[in-house]
N, C-alpha and C positions, 0 to 999 in steps of 0.2 A: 135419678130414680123417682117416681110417681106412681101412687095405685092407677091402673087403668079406667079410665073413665067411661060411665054406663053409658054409650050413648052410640047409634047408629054407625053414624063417621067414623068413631072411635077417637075426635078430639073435640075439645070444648075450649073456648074465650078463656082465658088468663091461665092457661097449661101451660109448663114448662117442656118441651119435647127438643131433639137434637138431629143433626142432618145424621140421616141414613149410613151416612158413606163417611161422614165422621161427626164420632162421638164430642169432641172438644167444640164443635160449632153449634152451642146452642143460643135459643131463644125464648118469645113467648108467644103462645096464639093470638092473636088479634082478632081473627076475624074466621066465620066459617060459613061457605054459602058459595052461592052460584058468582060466576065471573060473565060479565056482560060480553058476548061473541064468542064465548068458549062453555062447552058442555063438560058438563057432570059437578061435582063439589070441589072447589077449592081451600085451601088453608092460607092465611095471611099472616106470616110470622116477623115479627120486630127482632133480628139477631142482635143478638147484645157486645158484638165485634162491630157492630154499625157498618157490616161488607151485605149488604143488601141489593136492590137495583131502582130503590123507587122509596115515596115517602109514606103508600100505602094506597095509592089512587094512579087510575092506568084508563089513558084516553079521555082524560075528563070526571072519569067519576070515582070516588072515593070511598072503598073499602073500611078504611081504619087508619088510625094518624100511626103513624111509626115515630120513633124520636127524631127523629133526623132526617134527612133530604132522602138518603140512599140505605136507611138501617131496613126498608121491609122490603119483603118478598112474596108471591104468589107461588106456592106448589102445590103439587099434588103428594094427597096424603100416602101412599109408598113410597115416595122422599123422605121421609120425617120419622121419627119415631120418639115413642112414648118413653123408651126406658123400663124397667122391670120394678115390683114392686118393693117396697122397703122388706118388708118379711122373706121376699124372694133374692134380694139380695145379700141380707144376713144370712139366709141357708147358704148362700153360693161363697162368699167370703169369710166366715166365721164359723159357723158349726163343724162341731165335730162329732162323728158316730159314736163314740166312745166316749167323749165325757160333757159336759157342762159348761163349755166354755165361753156362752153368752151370758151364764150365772154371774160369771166375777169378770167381765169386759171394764175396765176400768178409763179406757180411751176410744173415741170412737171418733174417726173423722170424716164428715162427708162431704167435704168440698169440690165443689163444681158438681152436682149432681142436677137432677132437675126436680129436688124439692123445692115446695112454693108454701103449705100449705100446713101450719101451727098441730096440725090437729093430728099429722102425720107423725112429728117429731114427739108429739105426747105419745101416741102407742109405741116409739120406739123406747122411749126412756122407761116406760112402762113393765116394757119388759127388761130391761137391763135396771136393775135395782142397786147394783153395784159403781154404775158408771160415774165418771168425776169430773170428765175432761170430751166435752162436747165442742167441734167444731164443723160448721156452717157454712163455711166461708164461701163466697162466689155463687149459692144460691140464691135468687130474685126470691124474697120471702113475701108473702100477701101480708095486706096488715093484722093483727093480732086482733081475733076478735071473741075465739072462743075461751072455753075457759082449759087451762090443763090443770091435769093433776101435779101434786104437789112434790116438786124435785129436788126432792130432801139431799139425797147423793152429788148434787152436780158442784163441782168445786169450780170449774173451770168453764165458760163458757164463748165460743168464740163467732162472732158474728162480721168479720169483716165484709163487706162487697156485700149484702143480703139489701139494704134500701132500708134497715131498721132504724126507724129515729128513735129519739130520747124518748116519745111519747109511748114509743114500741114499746122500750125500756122498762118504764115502771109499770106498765100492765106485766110484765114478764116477773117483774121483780115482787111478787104475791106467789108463785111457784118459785122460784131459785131462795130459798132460805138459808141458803148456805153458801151461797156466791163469792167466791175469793179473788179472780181473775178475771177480768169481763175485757173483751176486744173488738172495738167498733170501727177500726179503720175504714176508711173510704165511705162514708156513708150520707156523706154533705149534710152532716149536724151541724146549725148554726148557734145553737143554745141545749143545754141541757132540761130545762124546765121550764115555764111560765112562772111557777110560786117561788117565793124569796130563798130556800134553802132545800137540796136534796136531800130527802128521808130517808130512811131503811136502809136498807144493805151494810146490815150492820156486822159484817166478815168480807167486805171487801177490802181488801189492802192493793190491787194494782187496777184501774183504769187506762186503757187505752186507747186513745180521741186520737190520733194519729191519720192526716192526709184527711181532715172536715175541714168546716167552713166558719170554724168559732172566731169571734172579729173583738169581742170586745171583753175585756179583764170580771165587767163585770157578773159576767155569764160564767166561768171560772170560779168567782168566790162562791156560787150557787152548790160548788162541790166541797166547799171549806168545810164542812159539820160532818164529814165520814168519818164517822173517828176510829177507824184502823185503817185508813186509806196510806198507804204508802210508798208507794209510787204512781207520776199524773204524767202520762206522754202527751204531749200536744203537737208534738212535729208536724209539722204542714199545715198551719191552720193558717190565719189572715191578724194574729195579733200585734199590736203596734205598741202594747204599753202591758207594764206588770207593776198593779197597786196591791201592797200588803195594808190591811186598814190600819189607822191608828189609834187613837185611844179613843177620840171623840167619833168614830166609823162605827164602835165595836156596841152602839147602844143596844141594838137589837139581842145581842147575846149576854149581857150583861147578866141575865139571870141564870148562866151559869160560868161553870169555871173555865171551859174547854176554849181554847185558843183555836183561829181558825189555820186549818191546814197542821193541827199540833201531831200528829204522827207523819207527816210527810218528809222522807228523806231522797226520794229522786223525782226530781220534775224538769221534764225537757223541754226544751221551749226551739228547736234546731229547723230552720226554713220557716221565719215568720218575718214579720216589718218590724222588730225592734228594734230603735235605734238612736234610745236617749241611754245617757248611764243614771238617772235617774229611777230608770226601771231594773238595771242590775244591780244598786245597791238594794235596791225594794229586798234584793232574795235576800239580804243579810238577817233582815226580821223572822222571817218563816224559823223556828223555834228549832227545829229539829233537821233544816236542809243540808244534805251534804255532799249531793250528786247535780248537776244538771250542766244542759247544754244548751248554745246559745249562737251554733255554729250555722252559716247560712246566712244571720240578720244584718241589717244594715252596720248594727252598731259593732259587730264582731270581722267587719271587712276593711282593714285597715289601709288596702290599695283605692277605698273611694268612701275616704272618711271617716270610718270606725276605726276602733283602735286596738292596739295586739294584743296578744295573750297574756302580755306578762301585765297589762294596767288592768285587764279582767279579775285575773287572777289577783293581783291586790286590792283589789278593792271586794271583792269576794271573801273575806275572813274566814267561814267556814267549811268552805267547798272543798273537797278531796276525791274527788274527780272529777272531771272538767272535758266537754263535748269527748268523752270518750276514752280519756287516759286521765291516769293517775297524775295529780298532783304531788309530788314528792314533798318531802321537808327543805330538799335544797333548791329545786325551783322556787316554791313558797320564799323561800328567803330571798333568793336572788330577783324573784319578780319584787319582792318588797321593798328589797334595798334600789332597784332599778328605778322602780316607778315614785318613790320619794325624790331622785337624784331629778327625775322630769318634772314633776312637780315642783321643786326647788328654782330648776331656770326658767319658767313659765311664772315664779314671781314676782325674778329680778323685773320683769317684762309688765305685771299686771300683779299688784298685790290684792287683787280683791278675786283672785284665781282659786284663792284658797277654800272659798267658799263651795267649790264646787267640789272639793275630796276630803268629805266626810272621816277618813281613815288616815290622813294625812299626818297631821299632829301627833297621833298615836304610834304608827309607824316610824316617825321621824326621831322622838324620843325612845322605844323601843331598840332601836339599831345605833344612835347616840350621833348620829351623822350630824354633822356643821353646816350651817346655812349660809354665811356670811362669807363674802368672797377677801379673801387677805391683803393686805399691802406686799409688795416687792420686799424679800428677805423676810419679812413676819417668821414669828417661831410660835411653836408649843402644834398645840393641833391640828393637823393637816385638812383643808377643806376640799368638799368635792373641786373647789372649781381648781385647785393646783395639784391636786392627787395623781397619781401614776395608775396606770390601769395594765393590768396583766391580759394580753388578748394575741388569740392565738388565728392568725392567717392560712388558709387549706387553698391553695387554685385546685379548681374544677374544670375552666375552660378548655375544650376539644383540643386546640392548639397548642396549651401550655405546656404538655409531655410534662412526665411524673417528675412532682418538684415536692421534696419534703417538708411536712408544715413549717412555718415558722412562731415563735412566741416571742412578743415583743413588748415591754414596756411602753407605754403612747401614755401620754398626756389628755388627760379628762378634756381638757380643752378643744384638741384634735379635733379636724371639721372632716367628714364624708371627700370631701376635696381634698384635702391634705393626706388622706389616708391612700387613696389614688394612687398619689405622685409617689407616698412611699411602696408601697407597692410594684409599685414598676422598678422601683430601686433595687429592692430585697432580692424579686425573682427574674430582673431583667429582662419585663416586659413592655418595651420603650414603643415595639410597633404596635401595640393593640389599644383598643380602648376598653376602659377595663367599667364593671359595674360589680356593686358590694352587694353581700347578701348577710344576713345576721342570722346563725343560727340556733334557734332557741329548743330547750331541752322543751319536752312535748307538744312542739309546735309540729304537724304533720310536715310545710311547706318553710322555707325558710323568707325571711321577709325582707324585701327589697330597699336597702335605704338611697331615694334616690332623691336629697336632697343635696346639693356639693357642700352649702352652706351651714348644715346642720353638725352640731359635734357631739362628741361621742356620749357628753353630757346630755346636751340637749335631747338626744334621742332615748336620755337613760340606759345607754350602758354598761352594763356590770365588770367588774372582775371577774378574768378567766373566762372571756364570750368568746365565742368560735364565730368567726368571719369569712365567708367562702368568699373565693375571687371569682370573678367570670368573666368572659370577655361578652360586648356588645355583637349581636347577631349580625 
């Protein structure tokens, strides 16, 4: 949608307009004039599918830069259309003969239209005095220049796809006084602000930074001072580290009481570069965390290097949902009690390993578990490394024909390799070669243990784990 432009041709430089013959192919004008060897006016449109024929120059001579090699085109203006005006399409979609129902419109969404232009979206809100939940989305927005009126009403505003950066942002944020939901997906923000902390938006409780360009933790604490901010998506961004400050960070704020990020209880962090657990225990500080996700990073891929859910999740104390599911009380435990038992034989191996699980010693006292490996016959306390483990066997393999689980006492010791050969034993699978899968309670995919020489210890383990069989492809 677009008011029509006063103008001869009937298009003008930076219009939003759409192919003739279909609506969903739009673009923007680039260019309007004569074409060298061809008569009358042409129009030079940059489509924003980047399915063009050209970069915006034809024979040598150049029209207007398109983005890309083949996003622009030359037509002729009955190709093209302008779309109908905002007033003109509130009558056609919204009005009713008989009552008022642009009065109380309390949601309005105009995504993918060919709005471009701030001053359009002010006389729509204008007359909708009621409205709360404004969405934008997939509009190419020009930059923000004039001034709107003041949008007392709008709770919810959604900007994804429009080309709005931060900068757009806080010009906007002088009208939106009552801003509760803001959504800026895809917009290749690399930073929120230039100055050291974001101001205002003092009813924001959920930000959405979702599929931008933000690279560095520091850009991130720029949003610490929203103080009802309480949920931060950052899905898709380029981060590699997540620092909570410490006491000597927090000078600048000193002068008052407010902790940074102190209302934040979900913050996603799912398809970025992190891949220290140094930046996972970071979330254990944040005051009030008790959501997020961390699924996609390096350090959450435990088939090349990162490590599994259940060492996440114990080293996360107060997280109660986790990339998407609920953390229970008996995972909690069972990840706690697992992830000590790994910790334990990575010290036999390197005692200064310790150093590196912060939550170690706490857990380990907590659940009362023995560290110390026993002599032959020893009595009184049973330790992890001569303990019996309750673990239940399921074949899955194509070939194996339905064979009913089995549950079987193993030895804490048991190696990947030894579990194998029993295997083959239990369900008399002597022709195949078999591979183990561990299945963990909110784990989407079950995780492959493909070490022979690892034991059931070493892998951490638990009582009562479900262990799928499978045969090798």
């Amino acid at each position: 949608m677009q008011d029509s432009p006063d103008s001869s041709h009937g298009f003008r430089v930076c219009q939003r307009v759409h192919s003739s013959g279909d609506s969903r192919r739009i673009g923007t004008v680039n260019y309007v004039g004569p074409v060298e060897g061809y008569s009358g006016t042409w129009v030079g449109v940059d489509w924003d599918n980047g399915e063009g024929k050209h970069d915006g120059s034809i024979n040598g001579v150049r029209y207007f830069h398109a983005k890309s090699e083949r996003s622009g085109s030359l037509v002729r203006a009955p190709n093209l259309s302008q779309g109908i005006s905002l007033l003109e399409a509130l009558e056609k979609r919204y009005r009713s003969k008989s009552t008022n129902d642009e009065e109380d419109m309390k949601e309005l969404d105009l995504t993918g239209n060919l709005l471009s232009d701030w001053k359009d979206v002010g006389k729509i809100c204008g007359q909708l005095p009621a409205l709360q939940a404004l969405n934008l989305s997939n509009n190419l927005m020009s930059p923000y220049k004039s001034e709107l009126p003041p949008l007392e009403s709008i709770r919810i505003l959604v900007l994804n796809n429009t080309g709005a950066d931060w900068e757009q942002v806080e010009l906007l944020r002088q009208s939106l006084t009552a801003i509760e939901e803001l959504h800026l997906i895809g917009n290749n923000i690399s930073r929120p602000m230039s100055s050291s902390f974001v101001q205002g938006f003092n009813s924001l409780r959920l930000l959405n930074l979702d599929d931008n360009c933000i690279a560095e933790w520091d850009e991130v604490m720029k949003l610490s001072q929203l103080r009802c901010l309480e949920q931060l998506y950052l899905n898709k961004n380029c981060l590699n580290s997540i620092l909570y400050p410490d006491n000597g960070q927090q000078d600048e704020l000193e002068a008052t009481s407010y902790k940074p990020f102190q209302n934040l209880h979900c913050l996603l962090l799912g398809d970025n570069d992190i891949g220290d657990l140094v930046s996972v225990d970071s979330l254990n500080l944040f005051p009030n965390l008790v959501e997020t996700r961390l699924s996609e990073n390096p350090i959450a891929d435990s088939t090349s290097g990162g490590v599994p859910r259940f060492v996440l999740i114990a080293r996360l104390a107060k997280i109660k949902v986790f990339n998407g599911s609920e953390v229970t009380p008996r995972e909690r435990k069972d990840s706690e009690i697992r992830y000590v038992r790994l910790v334990i034989s990575r010290l036999h191996a390197n005692a200064e390993e310790i150093k590196q699980h912060p939550r170690f010693s706490e857990l380990k006292s907590l659940y009362g578990i023995e560290d110390e490996r026993p002599s032959t016959g020893a009595s009184g306390p049973q330790t992890i490394g001569s303990g019996f483990l309750s673990i239940t066997l399921k074949c899955v393999g194509a070939s194996m024909g339905e064979k009913q689980p089995l549950t079987k006492k193993l030895p804490a010791t048991a190696t990947v390799g030894k579990l194998k050969f029993l295997c083959e034993s239990f369900f008399k699978l002597k022709s195949l070669k078999l591979k183990l899968f561990l299945q963990e309670e909110g784990c989407p995919l079950p995780v492959l243990l493909d070490n022979d020489t690892s034991s059931l210890m070493d892998l951490g383990i638990g009582n009562e784990s479900i262990i799928l069989v499978d045969e090798e492809s």
